[in-house]
C-alpha positions as semicolon CSV with decimal commas, in nm:
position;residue;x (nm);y (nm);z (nm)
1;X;-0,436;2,820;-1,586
2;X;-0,546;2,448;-1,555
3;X;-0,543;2,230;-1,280
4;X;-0,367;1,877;-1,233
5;X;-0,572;1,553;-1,056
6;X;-0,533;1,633;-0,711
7;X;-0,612;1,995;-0,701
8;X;-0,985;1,898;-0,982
9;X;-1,080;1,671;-0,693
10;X;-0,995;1,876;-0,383
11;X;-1,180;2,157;-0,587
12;X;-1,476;1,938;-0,648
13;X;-1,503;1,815;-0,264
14;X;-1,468;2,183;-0,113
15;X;-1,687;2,368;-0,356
16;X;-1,426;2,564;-0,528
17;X;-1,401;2,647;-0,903
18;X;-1,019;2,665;-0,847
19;X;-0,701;2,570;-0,568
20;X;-0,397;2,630;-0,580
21;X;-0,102;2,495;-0,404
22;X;-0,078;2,628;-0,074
23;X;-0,448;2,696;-0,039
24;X;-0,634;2,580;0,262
25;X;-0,961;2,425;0,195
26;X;-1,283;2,267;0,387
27;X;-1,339;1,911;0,191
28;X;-1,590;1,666;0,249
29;X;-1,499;1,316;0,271
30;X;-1,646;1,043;0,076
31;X;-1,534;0,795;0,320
32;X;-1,335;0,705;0,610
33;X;-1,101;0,376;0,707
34;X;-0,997;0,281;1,016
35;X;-0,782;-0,059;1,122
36;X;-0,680;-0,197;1,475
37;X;-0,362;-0,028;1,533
38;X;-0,506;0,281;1,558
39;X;-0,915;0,279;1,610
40;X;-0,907;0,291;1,996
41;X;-0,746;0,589;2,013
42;X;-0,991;0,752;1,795
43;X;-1,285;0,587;1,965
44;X;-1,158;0,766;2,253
45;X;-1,092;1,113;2,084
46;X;-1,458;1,071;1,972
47;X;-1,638;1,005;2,315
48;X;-1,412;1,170;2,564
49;X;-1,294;1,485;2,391
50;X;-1,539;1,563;2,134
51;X;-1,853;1,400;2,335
52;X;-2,037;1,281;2,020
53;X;-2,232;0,992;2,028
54;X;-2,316;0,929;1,668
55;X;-2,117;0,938;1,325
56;X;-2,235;1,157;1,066
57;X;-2,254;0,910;0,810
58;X;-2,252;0,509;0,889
59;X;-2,206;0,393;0,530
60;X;-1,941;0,611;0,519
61;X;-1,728;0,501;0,834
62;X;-1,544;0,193;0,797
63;X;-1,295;-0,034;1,009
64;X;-1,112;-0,338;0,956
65;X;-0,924;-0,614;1,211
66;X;-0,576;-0,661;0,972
67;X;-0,294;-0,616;1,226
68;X;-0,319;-0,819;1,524
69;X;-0,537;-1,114;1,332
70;X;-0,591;-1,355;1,503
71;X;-0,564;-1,178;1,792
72;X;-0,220;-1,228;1,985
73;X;-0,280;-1,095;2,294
74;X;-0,516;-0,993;2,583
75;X;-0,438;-0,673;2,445
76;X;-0,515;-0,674;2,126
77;X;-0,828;-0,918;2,185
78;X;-0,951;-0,578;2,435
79;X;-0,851;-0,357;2,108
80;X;-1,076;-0,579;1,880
81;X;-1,375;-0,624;2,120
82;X;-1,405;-0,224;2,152
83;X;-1,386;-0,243;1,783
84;X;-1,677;-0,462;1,717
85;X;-1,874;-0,312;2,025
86;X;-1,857;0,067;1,850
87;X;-1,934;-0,090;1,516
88;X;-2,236;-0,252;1,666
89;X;-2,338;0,058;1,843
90;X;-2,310;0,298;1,544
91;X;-2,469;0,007;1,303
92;X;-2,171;0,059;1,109
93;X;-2,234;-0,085;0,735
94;X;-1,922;-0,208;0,655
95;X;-1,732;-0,357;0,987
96;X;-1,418;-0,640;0,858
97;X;-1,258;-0,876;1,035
98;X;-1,056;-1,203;0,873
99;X;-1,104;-1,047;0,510
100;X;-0,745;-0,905;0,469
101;X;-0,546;-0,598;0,472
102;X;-0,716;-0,259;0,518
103;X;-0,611;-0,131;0,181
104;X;-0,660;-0,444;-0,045
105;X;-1,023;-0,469;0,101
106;X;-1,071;-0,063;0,006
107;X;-0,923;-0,128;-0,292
108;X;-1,157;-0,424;-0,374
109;X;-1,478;-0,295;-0,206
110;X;-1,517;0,085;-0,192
111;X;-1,305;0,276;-0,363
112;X;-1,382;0,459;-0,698
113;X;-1,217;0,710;-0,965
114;X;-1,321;1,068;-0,756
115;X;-1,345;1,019;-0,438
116;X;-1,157;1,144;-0,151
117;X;-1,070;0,901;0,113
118;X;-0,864;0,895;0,472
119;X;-0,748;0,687;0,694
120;X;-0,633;0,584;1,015
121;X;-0,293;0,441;0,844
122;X;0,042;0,585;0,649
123;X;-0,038;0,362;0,316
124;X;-0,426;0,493;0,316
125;X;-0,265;0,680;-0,017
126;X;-0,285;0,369;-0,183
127;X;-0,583;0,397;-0,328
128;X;-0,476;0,691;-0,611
129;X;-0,409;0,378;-0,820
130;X;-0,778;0,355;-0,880
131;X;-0,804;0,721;-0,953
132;X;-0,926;0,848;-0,564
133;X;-0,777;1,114;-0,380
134;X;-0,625;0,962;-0,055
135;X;-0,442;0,990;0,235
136;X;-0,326;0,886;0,594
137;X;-0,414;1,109;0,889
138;X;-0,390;1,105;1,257
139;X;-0,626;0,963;1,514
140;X;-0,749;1,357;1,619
141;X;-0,845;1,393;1,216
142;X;-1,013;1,077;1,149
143;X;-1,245;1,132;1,497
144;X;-1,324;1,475;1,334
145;X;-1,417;1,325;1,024
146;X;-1,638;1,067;1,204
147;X;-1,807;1,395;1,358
148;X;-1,813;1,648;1,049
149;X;-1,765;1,440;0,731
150;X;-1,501;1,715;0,664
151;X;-1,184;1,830;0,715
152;X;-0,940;2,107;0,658
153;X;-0,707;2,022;0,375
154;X;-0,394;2,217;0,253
155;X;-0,333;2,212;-0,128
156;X;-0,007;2,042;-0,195
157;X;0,252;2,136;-0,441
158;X;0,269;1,810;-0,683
159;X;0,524;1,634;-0,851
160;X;0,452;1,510;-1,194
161;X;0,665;1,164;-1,225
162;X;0,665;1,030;-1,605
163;X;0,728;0,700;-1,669
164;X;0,825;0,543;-2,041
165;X;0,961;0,254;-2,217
166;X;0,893;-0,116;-2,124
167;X;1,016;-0,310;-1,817
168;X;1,284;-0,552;-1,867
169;X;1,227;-0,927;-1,823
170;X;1,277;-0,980;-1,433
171;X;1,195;-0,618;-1,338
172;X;0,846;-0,481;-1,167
173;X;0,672;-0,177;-1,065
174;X;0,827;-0,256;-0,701
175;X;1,190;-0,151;-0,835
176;X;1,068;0,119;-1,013
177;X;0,885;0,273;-0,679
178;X;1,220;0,212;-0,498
179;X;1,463;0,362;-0,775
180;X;1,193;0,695;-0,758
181;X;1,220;0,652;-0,374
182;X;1,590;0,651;-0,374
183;X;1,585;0,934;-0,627
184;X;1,336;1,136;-0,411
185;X;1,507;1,084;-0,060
186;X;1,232;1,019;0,208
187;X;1,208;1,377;0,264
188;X;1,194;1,488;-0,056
189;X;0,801;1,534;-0,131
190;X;0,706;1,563;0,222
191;X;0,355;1,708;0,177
192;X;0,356;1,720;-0,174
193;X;0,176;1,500;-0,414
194;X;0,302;1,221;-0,656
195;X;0,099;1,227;-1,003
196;X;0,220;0,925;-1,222
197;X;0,193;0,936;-1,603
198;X;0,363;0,801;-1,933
199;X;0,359;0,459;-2,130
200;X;0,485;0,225;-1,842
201;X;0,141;0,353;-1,614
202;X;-0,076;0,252;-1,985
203;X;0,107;-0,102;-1,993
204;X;0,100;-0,162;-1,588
205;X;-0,198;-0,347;-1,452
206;X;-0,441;-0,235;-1,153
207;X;-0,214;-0,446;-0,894
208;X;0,133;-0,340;-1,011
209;X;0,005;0,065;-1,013
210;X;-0,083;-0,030;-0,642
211;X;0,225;-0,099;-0,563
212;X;0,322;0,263;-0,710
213;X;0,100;0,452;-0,525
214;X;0,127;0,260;-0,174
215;X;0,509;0,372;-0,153
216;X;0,463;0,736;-0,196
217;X;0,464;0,789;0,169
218;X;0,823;0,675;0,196
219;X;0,904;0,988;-0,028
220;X;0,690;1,175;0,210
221;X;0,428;1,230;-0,019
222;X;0,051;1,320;0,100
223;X;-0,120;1,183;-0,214
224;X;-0,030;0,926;-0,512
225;X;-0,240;0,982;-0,790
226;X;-0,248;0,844;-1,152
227;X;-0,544;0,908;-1,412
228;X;-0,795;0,637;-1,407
229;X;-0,840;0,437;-1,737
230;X;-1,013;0,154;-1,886
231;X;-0,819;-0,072;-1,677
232;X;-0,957;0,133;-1,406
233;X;-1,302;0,130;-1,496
234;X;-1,313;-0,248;-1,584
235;X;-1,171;-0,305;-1,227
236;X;-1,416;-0,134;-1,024
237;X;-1,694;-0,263;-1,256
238;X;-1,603;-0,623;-1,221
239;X;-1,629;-0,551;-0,867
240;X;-2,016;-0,390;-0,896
241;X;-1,923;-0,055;-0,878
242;X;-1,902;0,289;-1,079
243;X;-1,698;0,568;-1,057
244;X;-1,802;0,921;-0,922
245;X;-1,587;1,091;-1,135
246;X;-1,353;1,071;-1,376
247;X;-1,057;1,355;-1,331
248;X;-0,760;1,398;-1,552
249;X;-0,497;1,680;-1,549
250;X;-0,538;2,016;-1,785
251;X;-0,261;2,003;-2,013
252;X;-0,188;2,347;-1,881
253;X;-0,143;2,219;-1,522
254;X;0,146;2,353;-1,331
255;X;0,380;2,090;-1,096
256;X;0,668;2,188;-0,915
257;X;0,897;1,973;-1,140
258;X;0,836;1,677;-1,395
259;X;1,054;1,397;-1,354
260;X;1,087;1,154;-1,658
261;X;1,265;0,803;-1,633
262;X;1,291;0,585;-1,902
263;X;1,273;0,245;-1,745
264;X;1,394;0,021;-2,039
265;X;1,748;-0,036;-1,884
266;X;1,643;-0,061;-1,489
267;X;1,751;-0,354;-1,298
268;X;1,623;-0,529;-0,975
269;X;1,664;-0,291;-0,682
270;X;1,718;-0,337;-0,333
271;X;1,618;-0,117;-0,038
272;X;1,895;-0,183;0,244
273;X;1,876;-0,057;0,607
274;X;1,752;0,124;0,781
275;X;1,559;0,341;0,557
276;X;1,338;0,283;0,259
277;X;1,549;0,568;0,016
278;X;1,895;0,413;0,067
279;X;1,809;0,228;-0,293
280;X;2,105;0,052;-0,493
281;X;2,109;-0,196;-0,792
282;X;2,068;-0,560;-0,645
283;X;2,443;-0,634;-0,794
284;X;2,537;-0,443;-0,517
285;X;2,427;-0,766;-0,280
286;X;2,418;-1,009;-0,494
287;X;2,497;-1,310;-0,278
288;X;2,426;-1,161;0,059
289;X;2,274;-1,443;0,275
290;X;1,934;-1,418;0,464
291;X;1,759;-1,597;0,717
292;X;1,370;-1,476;0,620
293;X;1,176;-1,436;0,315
294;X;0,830;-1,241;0,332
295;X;0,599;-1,226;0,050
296;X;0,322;-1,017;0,112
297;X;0,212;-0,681;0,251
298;X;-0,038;-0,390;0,112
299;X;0,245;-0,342;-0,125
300;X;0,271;-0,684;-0,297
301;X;0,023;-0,938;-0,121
302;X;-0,213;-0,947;-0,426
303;X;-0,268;-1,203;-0,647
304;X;-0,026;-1,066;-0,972
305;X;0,240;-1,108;-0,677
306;X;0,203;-1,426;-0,600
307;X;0,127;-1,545;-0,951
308;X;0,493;-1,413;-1,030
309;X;0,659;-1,572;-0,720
310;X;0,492;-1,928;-0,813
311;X;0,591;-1,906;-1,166
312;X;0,960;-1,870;-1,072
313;X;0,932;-2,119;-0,806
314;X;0,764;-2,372;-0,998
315;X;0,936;-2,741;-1,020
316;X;1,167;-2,598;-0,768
317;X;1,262;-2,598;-0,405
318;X;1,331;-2,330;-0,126
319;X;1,607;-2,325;0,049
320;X;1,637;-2,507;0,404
321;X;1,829;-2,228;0,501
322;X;1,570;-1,986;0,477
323;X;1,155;-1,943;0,616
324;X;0,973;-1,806;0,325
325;X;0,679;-1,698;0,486
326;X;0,377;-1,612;0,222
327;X;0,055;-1,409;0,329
328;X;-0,246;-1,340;0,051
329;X;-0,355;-0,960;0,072
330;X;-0,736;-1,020;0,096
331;X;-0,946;-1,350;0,168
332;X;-1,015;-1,266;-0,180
333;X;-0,663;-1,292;-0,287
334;X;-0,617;-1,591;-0,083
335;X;-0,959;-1,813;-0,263
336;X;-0,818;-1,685;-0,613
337;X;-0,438;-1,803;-0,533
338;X;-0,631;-2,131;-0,390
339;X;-0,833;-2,174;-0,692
340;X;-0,537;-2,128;-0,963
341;X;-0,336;-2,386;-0,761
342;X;-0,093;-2,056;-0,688
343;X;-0,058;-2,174;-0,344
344;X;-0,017;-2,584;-0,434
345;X;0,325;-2,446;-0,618
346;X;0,444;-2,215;-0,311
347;X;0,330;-2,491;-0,113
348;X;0,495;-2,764;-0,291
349;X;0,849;-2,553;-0,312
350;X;0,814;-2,528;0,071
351;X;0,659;-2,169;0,154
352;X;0,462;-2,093;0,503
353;X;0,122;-2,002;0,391
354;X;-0,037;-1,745;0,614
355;X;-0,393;-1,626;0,660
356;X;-0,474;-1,284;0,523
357;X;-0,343;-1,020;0,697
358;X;-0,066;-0,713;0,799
359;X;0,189;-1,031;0,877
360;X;0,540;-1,015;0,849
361;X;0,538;-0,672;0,758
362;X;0,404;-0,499;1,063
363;X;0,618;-0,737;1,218
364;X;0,408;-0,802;1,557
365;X;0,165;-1,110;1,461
366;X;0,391;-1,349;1,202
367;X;0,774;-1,368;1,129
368;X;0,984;-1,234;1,401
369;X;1,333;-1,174;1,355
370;X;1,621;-1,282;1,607
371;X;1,946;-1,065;1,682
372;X;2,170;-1,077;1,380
373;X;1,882;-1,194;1,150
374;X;1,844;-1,083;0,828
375;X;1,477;-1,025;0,622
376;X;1,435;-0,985;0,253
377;X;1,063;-0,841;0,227
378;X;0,801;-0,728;-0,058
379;X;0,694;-0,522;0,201
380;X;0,726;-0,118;0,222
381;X;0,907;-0,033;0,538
382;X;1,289;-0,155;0,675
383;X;1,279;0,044;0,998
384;X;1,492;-0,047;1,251
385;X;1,357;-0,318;1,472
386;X;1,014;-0,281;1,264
387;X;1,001;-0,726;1,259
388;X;1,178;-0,786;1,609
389;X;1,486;-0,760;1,753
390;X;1,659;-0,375;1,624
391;X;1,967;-0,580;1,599
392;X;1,799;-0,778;1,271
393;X;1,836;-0,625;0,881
394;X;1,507;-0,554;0,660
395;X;1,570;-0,560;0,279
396;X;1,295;-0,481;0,051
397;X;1,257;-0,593;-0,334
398;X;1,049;-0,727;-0,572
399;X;0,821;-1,023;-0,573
400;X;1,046;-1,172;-0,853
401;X;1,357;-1,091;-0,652
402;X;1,209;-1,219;-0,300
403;X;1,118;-1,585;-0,532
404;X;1,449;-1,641;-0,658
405;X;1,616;-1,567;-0,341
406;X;1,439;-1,761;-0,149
407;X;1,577;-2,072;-0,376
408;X;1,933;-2,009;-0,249
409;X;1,894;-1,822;0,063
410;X;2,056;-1,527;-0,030
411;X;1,933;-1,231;-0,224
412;X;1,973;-1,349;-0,602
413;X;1,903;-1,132;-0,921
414;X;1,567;-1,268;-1,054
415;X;1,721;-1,259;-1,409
416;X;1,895;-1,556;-1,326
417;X;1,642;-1,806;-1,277
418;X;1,345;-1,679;-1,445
C-alpha cells in the first residue's frame, strides 16, 4: 500500500520506511518560524522552563517583526526589543523586521518542495503550496524545537480535495477555498490533512495556490499540501534556491474521502459572520453596504492580488463612502507593485497604501472598526471583534470582489464591472 504527500515526507523526516494515519512519530525539523505575537512567550518557555541557553541549529531558527510594525505601543516596542536582543544573542541567521508578513517572507526566502516546517502562527500551513510539509504549533512546541530540532508528530488522516474545470471570468482561488471551507465546516478536518489535486491546481499560479493552502486551518486542517511542479520549481529557483525533495502521492495512496468539485459554474463567495464556514454565493448580499475595505493579508497581500484589484479599479474611483485600506504582503511585494505602477492606479482611485505588514487583518496596528461598522476583507479570519469593536461585521471575499466593492461601497459581484 502506497503512501500520499504528507505521510512520504513525515516518513522521510522520522526515519521510517512507512506511517500510517494515526501513527506517532519523532520528526526532525528543517526549520522553525517565529513572529511577534507569539516569540516572547517562547523565549520564556526556552530560558525559564527548559534552561537552555543555545538553539540547536541557528540557520534553522527564524523570527520576523509582522504584527505590531511599526511598533504601536510600549508594549509591543518591549516585545520587539527582546526579539532582536535573543536574535543577537543566538547569532540568529535570518532575524526580519520591516520585510513583510511571516509567511510571504518564508514563502519567498526559505521554503522548498520537502521540507518540514513550524511555526509560531495558525497560517504557518501555508507553505504546502510550494510542496513543504507545514504547520502551526504552540509556544511549548516551537521552544522544544529550538532545543531538539524535533518533535513528536501524529500522522493525520488526509483528505484528498480534487479540483477540475476552469474558473469563470471574475472568480479566484479565494472563493474556491471558501466554497471548500463552507463545504468542510470549520470542524470538519480538524487534525487531518488537505492534499489538493486536479486541472484547476495545473492552471493556478504559485500566489493563487497560496491562498489555497493558507485557509486550511479554518477547516481545521493540520497540513495543506499540493504536489510541487514546474511552477514550483521555477519559483523557488528564481528565488536562488533548490528543492530537497520532490514528493508526490502513490497512486495507491489511501485518504479518508476524495472530494471532487468541478469549479466551471462557481460564483463569487462571501464569508459572513462570525465564522469563516458560514459561506454563501455573493447574490446573497449583493448590495449590502460597508464602511471598510482591506486588501491584503497572508492570504491575498501578494502581488497577483493587487495586480487584479488595480486592473478593475483602473480609470475609476472609490467610493467616499468607504476606506479602502491596501497593504503589500512583503517589501518585496510592495517594490514590485511600486515598479509596475500597481500602486499609482490604487493610488490614483483613492486607496490607503500601507507598509508591509499583518495590517488590517490582525486588526491591532491598521484599520479599526467602530460599533456598527462593517469590513469586507481578503483576509482569512471574521472573528468576532478580531478588527475592533465585537459590535463591527467582518466579510471575507476575493480580491476581485473586495475591488469592485470598494467602487460603490457595498459588496458588488465582480462580474459586473470587470
Amino acid at each position: 500500500m502506497g503512501m500520499n504527500g504528507i505521510e512520504k515526507i513525515l516518513a522521510h523526516h522520522s526515519k521510517e520506511k512507512t506511517v500510517r494515519p494515526g501513527q506517532i512519530v519523532e520528526a526532525s525539523i528543517d526549520l522553525v518560524m517565529t513572529n511577534d505575537a507569539t516569540t516572547a512567550l517562547t523565549c520564556d518557555i526556552f530560558k525559564s522552563q527548559l534552561k537552555a541557553e543555545k538553539v540547536w541549529d541557528a540557520s534553522k531558527v527564524i523570527m520576523v517583526i509582522d504584527h505590531y510594525t511599526p511598533s504601536n505601543s510600549v508594549e509591543s516596542a518591549e516585545y520587539h526589543k527582546r526579539m532582536r536582543d535573543f536574535a543577537a544573542e543566538q547569532n540568529l541567521r535570518y532575524s526580519y523586521e520591516s520585510q513583510g508578513i511571516c509567511h510571504q517572507v518564508m514563502l519567498e526566502n526559505h521554503v522548498v518542495p520537502g521540507q518540514l516546517v513550524i511555526g509560531a502562527d495558525s497560517h504557518t500551513c501555508t507553505y504546502g503550496s510550494l510542496g513543504a510539509l507545514s504547520t502551526g504549533m504552540g509556544s511549548t512546541d516551537i521552544a522544544v524545537s529550538w532545543v531538539e530540532g524535533k518533535l513528536w508528530f501524529k500522522v493525520p488522516e488526509t483528505i484528498k480535495i480534487v479540483l477540475n474545470g476552469n474558473l469563470p471570468r471574475g472568480v479566484y482561488s479565494k472563493d474556491m477555498i471558501l466554497r471548500i471551507i463552507g463545504d468542510l465546516t470549520a470542524k470538519g478536518a480538524t487534525y487531518k490533512a488537505l492534499e489538493f489535486t486536479g486541472e484547476l491546481i495545473d492552471d493556478l499560479s504559485v500566489d493563487s495556490r497560496a491562498t489555497l493552502t493558507n485557509m486550511v486551518v479554518e477547516a481545521g486542517a493540520k497540513f495543506g499540501y499540493m504536489a510541487p511542479d514546474e511552477k514550483t520549481l521555477n519559483y523557488i529557483k528564481e528565488r536562488g534556491r533548490e528543492p530537497l525533495e520532490i514528493v508526490k502521492s502513490d497512486n495507491d495512496a489511501e485518504y479518508e474521502k476524495v472530494v471532487t468539485y468541478d469549479v466551471s459554474d462557481l460564483t463569487p463567495q462571501i464569508a459572513h459572520p462570525h465564522s469563516v464556514d458560514n459561506v454563501k454565493p455573493i447574490s446573497e448580499f449583493a448590495g449590502l453596504k460597508v464602511d471598510e475595505i482591506f486588501l491584503g493579508a497572508c492570504t491575498n497581500g501578494r502581488f497577483e492580488d493587487l495586480e487584479i484589484a488595480a486592473d478593475i479599479l483602473k480609470g475609476k474611483k472609490v467610493s467616499s463612502d468607504v476606506r479602502f485600506l491596501v497593504t503589500p504582503a512583503s517589501k518585496n511585494v510592495y517594490r514590485k507593485a511600486l515598479d509596475t505602477g500597481l500602486l499609482r492606479i490604487l493610488l490614483d482611485a483613492g486607496a490607503f497604501i500601507n507598509h508591509p505588514s499583518c495590517s488590517t487583518c490582525f486588526g491591532a496596528t491598521q484599520g479599526v472598526l467602530a460599533s456598527g461598522e462593517r469590513l469586507l476583507s481578503t483576509a482569512n479570519r471574521n472573528f468576532m471583534g478580531r478588527v475592533g469593536s465585537p459590535q463591527s461585521e467582518i466579510y471575507l471575499g476575493s480580491p476581485a470582489t473586495i475591488a469592485a466593492s470598494a467602487i460603490y461601497a457595498k459588496i458588488t459581484d465582480p462580474r459586473e464591472v470587470i
